[in-house]
MIDOSE-1310 file (N, C-alpha, C; in nm, 2 decimals, decimal comma, always signed):
residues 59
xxxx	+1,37/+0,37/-0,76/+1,31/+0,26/-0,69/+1,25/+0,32/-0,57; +1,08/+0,30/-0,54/+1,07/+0,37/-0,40/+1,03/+0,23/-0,33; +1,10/+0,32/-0,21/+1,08/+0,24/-0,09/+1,01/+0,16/+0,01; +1,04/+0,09/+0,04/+0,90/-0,02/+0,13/+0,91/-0,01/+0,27
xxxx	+0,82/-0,06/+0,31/+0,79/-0,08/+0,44/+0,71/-0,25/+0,52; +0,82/-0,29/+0,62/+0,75/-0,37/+0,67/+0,66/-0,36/+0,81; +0,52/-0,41/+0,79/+0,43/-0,32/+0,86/+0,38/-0,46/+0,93; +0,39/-0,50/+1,06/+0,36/-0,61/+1,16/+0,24/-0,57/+1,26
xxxx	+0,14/-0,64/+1,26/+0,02/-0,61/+1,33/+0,05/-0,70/+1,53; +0,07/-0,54/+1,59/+0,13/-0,63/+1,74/+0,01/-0,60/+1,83; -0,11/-0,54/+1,81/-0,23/-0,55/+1,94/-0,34/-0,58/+1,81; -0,42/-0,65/+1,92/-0,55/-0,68/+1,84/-0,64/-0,60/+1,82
xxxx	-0,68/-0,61/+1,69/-0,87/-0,58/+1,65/-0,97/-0,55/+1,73; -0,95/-0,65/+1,83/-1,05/-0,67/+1,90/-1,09/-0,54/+2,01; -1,26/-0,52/+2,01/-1,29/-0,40/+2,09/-1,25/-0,24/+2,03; -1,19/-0,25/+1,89/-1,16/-0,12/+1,85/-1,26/-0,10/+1,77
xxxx	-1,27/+0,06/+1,71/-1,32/+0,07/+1,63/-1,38/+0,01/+1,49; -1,47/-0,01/+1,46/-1,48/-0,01/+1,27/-1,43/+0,04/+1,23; -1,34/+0,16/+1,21/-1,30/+0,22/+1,14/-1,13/+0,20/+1,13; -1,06/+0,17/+1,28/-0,98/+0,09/+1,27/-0,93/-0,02/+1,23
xxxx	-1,04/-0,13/+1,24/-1,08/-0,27/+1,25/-1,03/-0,26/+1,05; -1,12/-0,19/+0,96/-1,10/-0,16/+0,82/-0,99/-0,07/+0,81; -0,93/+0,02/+0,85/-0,78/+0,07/+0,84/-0,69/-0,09/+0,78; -0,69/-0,13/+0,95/-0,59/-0,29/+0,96/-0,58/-0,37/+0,84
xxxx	-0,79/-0,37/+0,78/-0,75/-0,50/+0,70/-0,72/-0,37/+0,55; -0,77/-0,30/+0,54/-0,70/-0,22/+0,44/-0,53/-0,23/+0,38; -0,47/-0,24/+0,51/-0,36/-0,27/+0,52/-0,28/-0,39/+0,42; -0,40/-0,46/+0,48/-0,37/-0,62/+0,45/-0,35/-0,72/+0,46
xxxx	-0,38/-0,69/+0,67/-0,32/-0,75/+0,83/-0,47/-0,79/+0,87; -0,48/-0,91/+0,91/-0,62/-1,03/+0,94/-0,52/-1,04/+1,08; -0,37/-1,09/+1,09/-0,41/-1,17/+1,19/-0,28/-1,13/+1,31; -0,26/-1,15/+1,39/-0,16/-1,11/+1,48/-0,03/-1,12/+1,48
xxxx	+0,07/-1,08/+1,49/+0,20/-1,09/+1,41/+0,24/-1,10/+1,28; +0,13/-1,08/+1,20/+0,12/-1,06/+1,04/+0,21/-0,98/+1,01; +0,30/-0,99/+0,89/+0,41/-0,89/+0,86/+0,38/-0,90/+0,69; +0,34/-0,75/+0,67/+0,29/-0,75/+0,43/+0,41/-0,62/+0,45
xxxx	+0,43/-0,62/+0,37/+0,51/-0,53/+0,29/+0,46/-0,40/+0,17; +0,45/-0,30/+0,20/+0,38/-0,18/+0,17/+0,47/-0,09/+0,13; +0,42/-0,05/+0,01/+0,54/+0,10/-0,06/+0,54/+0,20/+0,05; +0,64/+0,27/+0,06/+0,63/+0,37/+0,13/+0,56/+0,55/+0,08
xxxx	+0,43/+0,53/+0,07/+0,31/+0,64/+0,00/+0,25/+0,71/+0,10; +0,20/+0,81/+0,05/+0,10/+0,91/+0,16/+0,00/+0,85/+0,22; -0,05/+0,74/+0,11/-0,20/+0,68/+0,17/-0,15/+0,56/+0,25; -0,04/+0,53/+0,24/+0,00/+0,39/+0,33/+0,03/+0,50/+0,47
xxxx	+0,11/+0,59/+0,48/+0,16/+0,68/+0,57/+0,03/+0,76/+0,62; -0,07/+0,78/+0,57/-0,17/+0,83/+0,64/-0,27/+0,72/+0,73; -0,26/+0,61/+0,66/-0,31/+0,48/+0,76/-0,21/+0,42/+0,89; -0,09/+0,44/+0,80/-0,06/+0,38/+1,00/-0,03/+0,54/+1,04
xxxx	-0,04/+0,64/+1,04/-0,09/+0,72/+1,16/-0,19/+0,73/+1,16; -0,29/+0,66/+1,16/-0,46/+0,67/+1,25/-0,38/+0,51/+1,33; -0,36/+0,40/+1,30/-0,37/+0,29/+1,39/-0,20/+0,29/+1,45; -0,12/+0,35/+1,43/+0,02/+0,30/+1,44/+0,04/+0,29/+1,64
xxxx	-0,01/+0,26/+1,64/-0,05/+0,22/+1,83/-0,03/+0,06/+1,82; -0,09/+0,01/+1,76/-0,12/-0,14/+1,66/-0,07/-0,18/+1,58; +0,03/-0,18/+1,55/+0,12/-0,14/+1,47/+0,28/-0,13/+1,51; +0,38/-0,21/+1,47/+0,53/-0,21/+1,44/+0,53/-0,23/+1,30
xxx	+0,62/-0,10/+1,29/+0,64/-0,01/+1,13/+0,85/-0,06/+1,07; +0,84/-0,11/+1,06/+1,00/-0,09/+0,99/+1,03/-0,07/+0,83; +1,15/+0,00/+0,80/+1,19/-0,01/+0,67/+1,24/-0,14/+0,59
């Protein structure tokens, strides 16, 4: 069974990047305190290190 991750969006969108802004919704996270649940993968793990500033990550 692999592992998850619960991934909560804690600063806004707002004034960041495009490239950020699409990281976020990549994610799956629209809105502020939003909490999705995400396998723990390279491509999930290589997105929140570009935004994880924006970001509270737990298992």
């Amino acid at each position: 069974m692999s592992s998850t991750l619960q991934i909560t969006l804690i600063k806004s969108t707002i004034g960041k990047t495009k490239k950020h802004r699409d990281i976020v919704a990549g994610l799956g996270l629209s809105r502020l305190n939003q909490t999705v649940t995400r396998p723990d993968s390279p491509e999930v793990q290589g997105m929140i290190n570009k935004v994880g500033h924006m970001l509270k990550v737990t298992k």
